[in-house]
N, C-alpha and C positions, 0 to 999 in steps of 0.2 A: 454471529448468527447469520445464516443464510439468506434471501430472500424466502425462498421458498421453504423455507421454517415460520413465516410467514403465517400463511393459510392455515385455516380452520382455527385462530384461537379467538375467543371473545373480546367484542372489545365492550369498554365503559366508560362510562362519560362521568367522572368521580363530582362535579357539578350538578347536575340533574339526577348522579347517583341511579341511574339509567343502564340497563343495557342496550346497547346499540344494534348488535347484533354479531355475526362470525364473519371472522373475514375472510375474502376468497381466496381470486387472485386479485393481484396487486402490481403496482406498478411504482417504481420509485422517479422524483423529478429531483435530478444531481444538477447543482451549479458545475457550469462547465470550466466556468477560472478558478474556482477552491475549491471541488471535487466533493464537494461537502451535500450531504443529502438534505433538501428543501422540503420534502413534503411525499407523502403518501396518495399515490390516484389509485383510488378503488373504486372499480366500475360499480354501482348501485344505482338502483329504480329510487330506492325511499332510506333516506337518510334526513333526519331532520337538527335543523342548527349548524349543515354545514354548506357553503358555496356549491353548487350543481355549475357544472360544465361539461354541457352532453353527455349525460347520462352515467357521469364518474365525478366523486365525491372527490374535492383536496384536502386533506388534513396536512396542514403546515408540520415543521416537521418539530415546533418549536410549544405543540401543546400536545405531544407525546411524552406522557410522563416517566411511562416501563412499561416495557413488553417485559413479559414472563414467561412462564411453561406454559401456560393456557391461556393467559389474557394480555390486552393492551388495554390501558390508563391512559385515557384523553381525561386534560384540562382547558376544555373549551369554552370559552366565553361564549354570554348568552348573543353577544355581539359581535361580529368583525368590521371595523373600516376598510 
């Protein structure tokens, strides 16, 4: 899947059983020694339960359950350390 296959699909939060909302664009954060993807930056105003860092949400990339044809499956804790 491409990045930009990305955009426009739902996402849900299978915990709160929640829609989140559509996602835009997106941004991906790659570890640079194992090339391996860390987490999803999605610019957003209002995102609730997840870390804000200027005005772009992080979804680790480690409570992405499935993307699909139309949606992404977050299993997010109601907490993060």
């Amino acid at each position: 899947m491409k990045l930009s296959e990305l955009g426009g699909k739902e996402i849900v939060d299978v915990n709160r059983a929640e829609r989140l909302g559509i996602l835009g664009q997106t941004d991906l954060e790659i570890n640079e020694q194992t090339g391996q993807i860390e987490a999803l930056i999605i610019p957003s105003l209002k995102w609730f339960g997840f870390r804000k860092q200027g005005g772009e949400v992080r979804v680790p990339w480690k409570h992405i359950k499935k993307i699909g044809a139309d949606m992404i499956i977050l299993d997010f804790p109601d907490e993060e350390d």
